[in-house]
N, C-alpha and C positions, 0 to 999 in steps of 0.2 A: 203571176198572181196580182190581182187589182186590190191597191190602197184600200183598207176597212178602216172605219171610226168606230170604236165599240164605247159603249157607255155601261158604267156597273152601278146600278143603285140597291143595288141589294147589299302549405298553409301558411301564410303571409297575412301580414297586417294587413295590407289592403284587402286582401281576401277573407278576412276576416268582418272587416266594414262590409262589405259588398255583405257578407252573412247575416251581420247585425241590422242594416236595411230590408231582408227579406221578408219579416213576420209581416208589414204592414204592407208592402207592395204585394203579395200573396193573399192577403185577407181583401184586396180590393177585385179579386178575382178568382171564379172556382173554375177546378176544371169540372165539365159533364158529367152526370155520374149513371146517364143515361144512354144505350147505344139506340141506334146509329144518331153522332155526335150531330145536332141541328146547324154546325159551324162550318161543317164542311156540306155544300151546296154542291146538287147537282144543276146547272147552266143550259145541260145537253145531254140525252141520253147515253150520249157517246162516255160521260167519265164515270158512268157507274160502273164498269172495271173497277175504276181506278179506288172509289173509293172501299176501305174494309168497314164492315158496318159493326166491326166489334172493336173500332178502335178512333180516339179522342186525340183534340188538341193539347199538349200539355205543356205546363212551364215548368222548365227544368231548372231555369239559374234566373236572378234578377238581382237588382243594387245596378246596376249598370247604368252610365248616360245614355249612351250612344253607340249600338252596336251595328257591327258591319266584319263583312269578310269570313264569313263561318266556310273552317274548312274539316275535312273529317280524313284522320290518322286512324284507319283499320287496324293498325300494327300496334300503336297503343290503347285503341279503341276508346278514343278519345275524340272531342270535337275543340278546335281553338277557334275564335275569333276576337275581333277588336275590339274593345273600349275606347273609341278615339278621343272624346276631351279626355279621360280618363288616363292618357298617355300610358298604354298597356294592353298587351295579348292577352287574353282569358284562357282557362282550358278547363274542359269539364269531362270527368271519369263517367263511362257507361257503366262501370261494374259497381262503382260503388257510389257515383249521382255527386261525388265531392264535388266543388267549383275552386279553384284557386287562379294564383297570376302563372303565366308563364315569362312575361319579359316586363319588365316598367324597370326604366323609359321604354315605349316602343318608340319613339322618334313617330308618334300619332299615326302609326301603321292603321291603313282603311284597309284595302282587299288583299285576301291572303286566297294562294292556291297552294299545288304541290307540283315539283315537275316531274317525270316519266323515272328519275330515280328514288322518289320520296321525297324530296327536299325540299324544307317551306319557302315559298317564293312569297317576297313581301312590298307589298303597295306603302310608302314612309312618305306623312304629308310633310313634317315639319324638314325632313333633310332634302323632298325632294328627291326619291331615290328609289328606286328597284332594289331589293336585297335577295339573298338566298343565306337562307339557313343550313349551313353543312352538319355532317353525321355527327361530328366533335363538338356543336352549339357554336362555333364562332360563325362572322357573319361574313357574306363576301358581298361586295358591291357591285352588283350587274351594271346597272349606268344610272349618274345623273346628268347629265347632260346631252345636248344635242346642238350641231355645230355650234358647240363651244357656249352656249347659253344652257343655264339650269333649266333642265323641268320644272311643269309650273307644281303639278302636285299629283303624282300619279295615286291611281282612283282603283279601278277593278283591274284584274291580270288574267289570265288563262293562258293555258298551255298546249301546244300543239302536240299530237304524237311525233312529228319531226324535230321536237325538242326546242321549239323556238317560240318566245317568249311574246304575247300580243298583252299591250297594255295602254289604257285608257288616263287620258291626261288633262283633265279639266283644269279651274284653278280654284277649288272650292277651296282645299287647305290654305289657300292663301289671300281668302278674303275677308279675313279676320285673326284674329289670336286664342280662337275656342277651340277647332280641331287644325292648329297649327300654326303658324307665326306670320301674319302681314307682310307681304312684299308684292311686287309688282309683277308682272306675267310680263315674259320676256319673249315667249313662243305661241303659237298656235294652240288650240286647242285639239293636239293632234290624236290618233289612235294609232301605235308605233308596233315592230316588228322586229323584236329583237334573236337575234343567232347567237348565242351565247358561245360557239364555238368561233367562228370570227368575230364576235364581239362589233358586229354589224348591226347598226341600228336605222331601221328605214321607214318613212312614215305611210301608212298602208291608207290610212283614211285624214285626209287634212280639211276637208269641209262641213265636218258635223259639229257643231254648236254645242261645246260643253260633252260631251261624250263621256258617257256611264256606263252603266253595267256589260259585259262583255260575255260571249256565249255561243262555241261550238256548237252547230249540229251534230249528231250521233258519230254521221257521217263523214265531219270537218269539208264537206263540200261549202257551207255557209255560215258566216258570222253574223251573230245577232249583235246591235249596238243599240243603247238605249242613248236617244239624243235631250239631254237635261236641260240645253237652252232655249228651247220652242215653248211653245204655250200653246197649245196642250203637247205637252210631252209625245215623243213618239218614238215604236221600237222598228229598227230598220234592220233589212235583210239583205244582205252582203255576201254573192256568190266567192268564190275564191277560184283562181284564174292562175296561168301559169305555175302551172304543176304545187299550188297554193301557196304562193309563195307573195302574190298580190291580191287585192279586192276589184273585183270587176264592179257594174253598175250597182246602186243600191235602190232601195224602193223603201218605201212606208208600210211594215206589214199592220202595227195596228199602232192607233189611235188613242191615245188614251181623254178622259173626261178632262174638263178645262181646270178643272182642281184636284183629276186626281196625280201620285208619283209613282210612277214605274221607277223602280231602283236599279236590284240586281237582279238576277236571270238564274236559268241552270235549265236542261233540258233533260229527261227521263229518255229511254233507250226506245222508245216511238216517235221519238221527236216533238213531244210537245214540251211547252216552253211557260216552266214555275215561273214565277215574277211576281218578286213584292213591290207590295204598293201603301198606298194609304194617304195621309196627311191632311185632305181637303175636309172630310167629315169622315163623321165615327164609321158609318158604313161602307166607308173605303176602306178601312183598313184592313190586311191580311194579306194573300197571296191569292193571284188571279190567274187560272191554265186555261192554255190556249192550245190548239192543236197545231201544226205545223204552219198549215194555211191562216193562222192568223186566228181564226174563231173561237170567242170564248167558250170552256166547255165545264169550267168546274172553277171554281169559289172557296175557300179556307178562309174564315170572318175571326178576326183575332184582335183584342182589344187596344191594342197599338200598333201604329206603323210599323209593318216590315220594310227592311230595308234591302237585305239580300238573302239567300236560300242557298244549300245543299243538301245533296243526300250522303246517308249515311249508315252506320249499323253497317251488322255482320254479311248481309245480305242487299246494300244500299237501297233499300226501300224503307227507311226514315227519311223524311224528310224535316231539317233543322232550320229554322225561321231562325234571322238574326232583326230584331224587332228593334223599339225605343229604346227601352231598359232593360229587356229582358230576352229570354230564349226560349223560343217555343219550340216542339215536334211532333210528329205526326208519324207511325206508320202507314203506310201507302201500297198498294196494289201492284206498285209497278218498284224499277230501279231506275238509278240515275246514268244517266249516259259515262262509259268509262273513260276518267280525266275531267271528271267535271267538280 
């Protein structure tokens, strides 16, 4: 596939505040009350599948600074994600729409997954550290280190069906004391591979620039990697080689606009590739599909930056925007790739 450049111009005290901030952050925003939702943009003939025309963008929770890491528990039917200056996990009930805390402190946890037996696996900026959340709630430490030097601040996670642990390690938590504590980068900016059964940790990609959101194909034939220190941002595609166990060559699948932010990722069960965005102007914001080959094909316009995406619900066809402050979602035509 040849390099594209796309351009788009189109119940706890805490949780109680988070409550107490929502009338005005709500009143600065309605949802549609009109179908089919003007927010979600067809790009390409190709996503009108995808869209349902009797279903809107909605915000579900808000109070929040800074959200990141939305992962979805079927089993509680529940969605958590981070609050990162907020120093705290969110969690929000589908049955009854509640929002409360699930962990503060989180040690300013960015990206959250589950691995292949449930168990929350957790991106920790301030400690530096991989965690897993076992069945009893205590925590276990996958690893913070690497020859013998801390991580600088791991960022997004995913999980293999062969139970091994890939995760993205920038130094954003640690270039300042808002989502994390000031220190100095000791490592690369690598994108690691961890086996949590040997407790083997190997670095799969050490030449991408700041390395963000992270994203199996359907398949796990290929890793998506969003590379955060380019200008303009760019999402690369990374065959997996050696009975997948390394990354062969990678390429530039798309381009993004010189101001806009590709964040995090998640791919649906056809292989195209959700990815929030936003920052540069109001019209960037939201989430941008692309189809495997890179092309944009559909648009979701949501009034603050997205920063990362999952699906979810009983049937994983919601899709949960983890935004600025807030939490959007969407029912969707399709489902999300399983393990994503």
């Amino acid at each position: 596939m040849q390099s594209t450049r796309r351009t788009f111009m189109t119940a706890s005290a805490a949780a109680l505040a988070a409550a107490a901030a929502a009338p005005r952050a709500f009143a600065q925003w309605r949802m549609n009350d009109r179908y089919p939702d003007p927010a979600v943009e067809l790009l390409d003939p190709s996503f009108g599948k995808y869209r349902l025309a009797l279903a809107s963008v909605e915000r579900i929770a808000t109070g929040m600074r800074w959200c990141e890491g939305p992962v979805w528990f079927g089993d509680g039917r529940s969605l958590f994600w981070s609050d990162i200056p907020n120093n705290r996990i969110m969690r929000w009930q589908e049955e009854t729409g509640a929002v409360s805390v699930f962990r503060q402190p989180s040690n300013n946890a960015n990206g959250n997954t589950r691995d292949r037996q449930g168990r929350l696996i957790t991106c920790e900026h301030d400690t530096r550290r991989v965690t897993r959340t076992e069945y009893d709630g205590t925590i276990t430490v996958l690893i913070d280190k690497f020859d013998g030097k801390p991580l600088n601040s791991p960022n997004d996670v995913v999980v293999k069906s062969d139970d091994t642990i890939w995760f993205s390690d920038p130094p954003f938590g640690i270039l300042g004391n808002y989502e994390g504590t000031m220190a100095t980068p000791e490592l690369p900016t690598n994108v690691y591979r961890l086996d949590p059964a040997t407790k083997r940790l190997t670095v799969v990609a050490g030449d991408i620039n700041r390395p963000n959101g992270l994203c199996f194909s359907p398949d796990e034939r290929r890793l998506y990697i969003i590379e955060a220190g380019v200008t303009p941002r760019v999402i690369r595609a990374c065959d997996l080689i050696d009975g997948g166990t390394k990354l062969g060559p990678y390429r530039a699948l798309i381009t993004a606009e010189t101001t806009g932010t590709p964040d995090g990722l998640r791919c649906d069960v056809d292989g195209n590739l959700w990815v929030g965005w936003g920052m540069g102007a109001e019209n960037l914001d939201g989430v941008n599909v692309f189809n495997p080959e890179g092309k944009p094909i559909g648009r979701i316009a949501t009034p603050e930056r997205v920063a990362n995406v999952c699906f979810g619900g009983r049937h994983r066809n919601r899709l949960f925007m983890a935004a600025s402050t807030s939490l959007y979602s969407l029912y969707v035509n399709t489902q999300g790739a399983v393990g994503g």
